[in-house]
C-alpha positions in Angstrom: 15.2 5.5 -23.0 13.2 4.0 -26.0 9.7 2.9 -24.5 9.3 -0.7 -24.5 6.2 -1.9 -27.5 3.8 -4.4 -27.4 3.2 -6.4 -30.6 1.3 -4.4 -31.9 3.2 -1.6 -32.2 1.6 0.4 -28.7 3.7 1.8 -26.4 3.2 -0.4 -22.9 1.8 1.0 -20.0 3.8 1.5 -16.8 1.8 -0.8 -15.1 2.2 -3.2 -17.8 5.7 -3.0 -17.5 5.9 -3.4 -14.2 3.7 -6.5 -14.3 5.7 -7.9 -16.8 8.8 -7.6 -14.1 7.2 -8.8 -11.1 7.7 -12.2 -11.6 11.6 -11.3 -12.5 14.3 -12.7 -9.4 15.9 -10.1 -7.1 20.0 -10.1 -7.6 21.8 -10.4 -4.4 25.8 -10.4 -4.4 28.8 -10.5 -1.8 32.3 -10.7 -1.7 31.8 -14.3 -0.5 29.0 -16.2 1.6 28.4 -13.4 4.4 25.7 -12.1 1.9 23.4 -15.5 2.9 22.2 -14.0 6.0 21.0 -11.4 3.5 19.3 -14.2 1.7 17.5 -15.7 4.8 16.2 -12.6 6.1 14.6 -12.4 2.1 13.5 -15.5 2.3 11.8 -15.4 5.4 10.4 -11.4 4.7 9.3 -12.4 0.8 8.3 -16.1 0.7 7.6 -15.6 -2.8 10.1 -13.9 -4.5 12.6 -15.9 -6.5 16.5 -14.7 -5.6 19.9 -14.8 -7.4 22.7 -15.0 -4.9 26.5 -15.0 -6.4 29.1 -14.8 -4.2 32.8 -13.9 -5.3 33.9 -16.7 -3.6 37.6 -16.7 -5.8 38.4 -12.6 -4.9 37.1 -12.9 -0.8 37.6 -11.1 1.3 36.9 -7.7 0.0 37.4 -5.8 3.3 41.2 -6.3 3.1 41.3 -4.7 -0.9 41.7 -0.9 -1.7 38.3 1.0 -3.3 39.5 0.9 -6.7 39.5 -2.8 -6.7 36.6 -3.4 -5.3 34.7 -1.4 -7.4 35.4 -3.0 -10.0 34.7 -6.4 -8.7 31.4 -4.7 -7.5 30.3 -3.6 -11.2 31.8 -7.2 -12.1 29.5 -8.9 -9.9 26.3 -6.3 -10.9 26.8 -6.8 -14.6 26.2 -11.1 -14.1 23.2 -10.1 -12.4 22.0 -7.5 -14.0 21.9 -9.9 -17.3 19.7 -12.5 -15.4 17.5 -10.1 -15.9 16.9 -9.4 -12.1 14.4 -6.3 -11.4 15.8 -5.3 -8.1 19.9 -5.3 -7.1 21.2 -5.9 -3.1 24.5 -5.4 -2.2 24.8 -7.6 0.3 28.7 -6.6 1.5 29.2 -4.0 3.7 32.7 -3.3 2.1 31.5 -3.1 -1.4 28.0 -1.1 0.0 30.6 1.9 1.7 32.8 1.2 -1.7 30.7 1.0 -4.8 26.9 1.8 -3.8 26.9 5.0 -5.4 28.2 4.6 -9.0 26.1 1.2 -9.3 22.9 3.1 -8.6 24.2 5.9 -11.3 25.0 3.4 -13.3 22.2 0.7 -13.5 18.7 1.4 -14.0 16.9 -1.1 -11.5 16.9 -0.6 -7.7 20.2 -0.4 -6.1 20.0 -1.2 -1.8 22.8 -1.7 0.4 23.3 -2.9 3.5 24.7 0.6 5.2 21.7 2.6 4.9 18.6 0.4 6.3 21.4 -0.7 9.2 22.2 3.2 10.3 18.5 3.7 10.0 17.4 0.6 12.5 20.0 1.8 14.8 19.3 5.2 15.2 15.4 4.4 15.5 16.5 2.0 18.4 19.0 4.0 20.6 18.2 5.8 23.3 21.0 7.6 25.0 22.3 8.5 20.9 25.0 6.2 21.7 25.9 4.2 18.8 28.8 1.3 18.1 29.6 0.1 14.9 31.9 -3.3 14.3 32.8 -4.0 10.8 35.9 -5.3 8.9 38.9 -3.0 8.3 37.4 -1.5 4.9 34.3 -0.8 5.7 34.6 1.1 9.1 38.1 2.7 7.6 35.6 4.3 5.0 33.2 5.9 7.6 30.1 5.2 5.8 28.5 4.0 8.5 29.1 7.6 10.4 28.3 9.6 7.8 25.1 7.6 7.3 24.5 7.5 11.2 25.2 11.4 11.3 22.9 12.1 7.6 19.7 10.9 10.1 20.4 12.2 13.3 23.3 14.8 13.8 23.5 14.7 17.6 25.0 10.9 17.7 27.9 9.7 19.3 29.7 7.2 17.4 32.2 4.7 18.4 33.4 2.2 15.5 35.9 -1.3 16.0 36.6 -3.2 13.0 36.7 -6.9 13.8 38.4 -8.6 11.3 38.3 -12.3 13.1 35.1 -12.2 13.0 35.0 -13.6 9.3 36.7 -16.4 9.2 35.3 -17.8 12.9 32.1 -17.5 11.6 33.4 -19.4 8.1 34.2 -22.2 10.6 31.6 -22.2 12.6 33.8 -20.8 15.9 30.6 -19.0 17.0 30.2 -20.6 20.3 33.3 -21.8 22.0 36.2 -20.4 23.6 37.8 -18.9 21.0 35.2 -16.5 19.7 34.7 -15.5 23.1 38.1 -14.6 23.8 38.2 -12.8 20.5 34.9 -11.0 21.0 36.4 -9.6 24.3 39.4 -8.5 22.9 37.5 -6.4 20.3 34.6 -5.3 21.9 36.2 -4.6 25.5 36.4 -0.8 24.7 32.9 -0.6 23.2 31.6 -2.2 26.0 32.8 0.6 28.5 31.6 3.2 25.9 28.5 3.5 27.1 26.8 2.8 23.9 23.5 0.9 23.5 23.0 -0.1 20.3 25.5 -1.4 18.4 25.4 -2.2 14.6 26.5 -5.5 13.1 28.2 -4.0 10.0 29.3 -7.0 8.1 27.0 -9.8 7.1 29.1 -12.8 8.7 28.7 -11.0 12.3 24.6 -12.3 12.8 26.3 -15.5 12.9 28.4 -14.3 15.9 24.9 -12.8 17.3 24.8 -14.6 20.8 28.6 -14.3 21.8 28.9 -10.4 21.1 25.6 -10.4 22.7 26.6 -11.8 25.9 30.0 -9.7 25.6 28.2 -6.6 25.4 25.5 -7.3 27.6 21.8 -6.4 28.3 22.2 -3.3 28.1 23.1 -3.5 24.2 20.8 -4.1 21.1 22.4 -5.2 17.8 21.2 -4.2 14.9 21.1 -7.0 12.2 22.0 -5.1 9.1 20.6 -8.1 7.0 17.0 -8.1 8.6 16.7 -4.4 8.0 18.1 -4.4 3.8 15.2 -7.3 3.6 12.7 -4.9 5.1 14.0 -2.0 2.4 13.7 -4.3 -0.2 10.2 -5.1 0.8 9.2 -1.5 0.8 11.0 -0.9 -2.2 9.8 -3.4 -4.1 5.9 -2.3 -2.9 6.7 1.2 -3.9 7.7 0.0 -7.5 4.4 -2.3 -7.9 7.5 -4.9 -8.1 6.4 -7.4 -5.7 5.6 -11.3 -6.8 1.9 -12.3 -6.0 1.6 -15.6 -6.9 3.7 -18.6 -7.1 6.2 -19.8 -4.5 9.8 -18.8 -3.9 13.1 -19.7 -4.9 17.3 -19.4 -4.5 19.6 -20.3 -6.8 23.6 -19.4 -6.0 26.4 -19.1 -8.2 30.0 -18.8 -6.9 33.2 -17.7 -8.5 35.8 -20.8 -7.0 34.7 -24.4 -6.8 31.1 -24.8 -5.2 32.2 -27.2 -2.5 33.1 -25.0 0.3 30.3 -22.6 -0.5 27.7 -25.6 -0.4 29.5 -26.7 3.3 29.8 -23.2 5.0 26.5 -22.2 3.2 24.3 -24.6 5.3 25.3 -22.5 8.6 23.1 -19.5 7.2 20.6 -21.2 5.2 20.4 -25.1 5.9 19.5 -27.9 3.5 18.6 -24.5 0.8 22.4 -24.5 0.2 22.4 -27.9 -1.6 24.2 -26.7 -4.9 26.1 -24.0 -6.6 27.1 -23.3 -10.1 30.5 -21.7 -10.8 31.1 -19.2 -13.3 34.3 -18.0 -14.7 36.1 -14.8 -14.1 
């Protein structure tokens, strides 16, 4: 790749390039509005970065869609991003992290996390017994990315997986503390609770939401892993690592959607409050 040059004809120093990105927003995207609990664990880890969030609000869910497609909605979503002009990408979508991860980082020159990695990692730093439970939706824990990421750090792991499809839309709503989720929570998680496992990783980005009712489902004995806190930590560390993180100036979000911005803006307050307070849509 051709060295960026100053004005005066000098090739720019690496350090001078990365200055010249640090001030540059961090891309997030998901499938839909999951992603935001992505966001608020960024905004509360790196007050003073400025984020990008688009979610593919007219093509969710992408757990119920075969690879191929969301692949392609993945480098879709990467491209609108990536011509922002961001200097870091997170996929912030289990589904498209287990389907796509991969060729974006082969394909795209700025850092590529997703949410698989960092979540395997916090679990298997937290268990104890090597007991491990992962809930997902139906595409990500029919890809077994999280076991093979589980089993890459620590070989000696039992894994038990439960995709949880309900989950998404009752935390859409806002079913995350009635009857309902309750009942659904124990129909999902009865088997995984007499598993023996004790930690057990939320691998979607709508489950936090669900946080206190599969809490009290699984009971004490059970940490959950908050995939979304531990990407915002890798980003952190990646971001230090690059000489990319923003030292001055305060932080921002702005969010972009692919379907009309009202729902977005409505469901979008659950995760982040009053920060949700508009959305642009852009065409597909």
């Amino acid at each position: 790749m051709t060295a960026k040059r100053n004005r005066s004809g000098r090739a720019l120093s690496r350090a001078a390039r990365e200055s010249s990105r640090r001030d540059h927003a961090i891309g997030i995207f998901d499938s839909g509005i999951g992603g935001l609990t992505v966001v608020q664990a960024l905004l509360r880890m790196l007050p003073r970065e400025i984020l990008i969030y688009l979610g593919d609000t007219a093509r969710t869910p992408y757990g119920t869609k075969s690879v191929e497609v969301v692949r392609r909605y993945s480098v879709e979503n990467t491209e609108f991003l990536i011509a922002k002009g961001v200097k870091l990408l997170v996929v912030a979508c289990n589904t498209s992290s287990a389907a796509a991860l991969g060729i974006l980082k082969d394909r795209y020159e700025v850092p590529v996390i997703g949410v698989i990695e960092p979540g395997a990692a916090a679990a298997v730093a937290a268990t104890r017994n090597r007991k491990i439970g992962v809930v997902g939706t139906e595409a990500t824990i029919a890809s077994g990315e999280y076991t093979r990421a589980l089993r890459r750090l620590r070989s000696d792991l039992e894994i038990y997986t439960r995709a949880c499809p309900l989950f998404v839309p009752l935390a859409e709503e806002g079913w995350v503390d009635n009857a309902v989720a309750r009942s659904v929570a124990r129909l999902y998680l009865g088997s995984l609770r007499h598993s023996g496992i004790d930690t057990l990783i939320l691998g979607c980005t709508h489950y936090p939401l669900l946080h206190d009712v599969i809490a009290e489902t699984m009971g004490d004995g059970v940490r959950l892993i908050d995939s979304a806190t531990a990407t915002a930590a890798a980003v952190r560390d990646t971001l230090t690592r690059c000489g990319l993180l923003r030292r001055r100036g305060g932080g921002a979000a702005s969010f972009f959607v692919t379907d009309t911005p009202e729902r977005f803006i409505k469901v979008g307050s659950r995760f982040l409050g009053a920060q949700v307070d508009s959305a642009v849509r852009i065409e597909r």
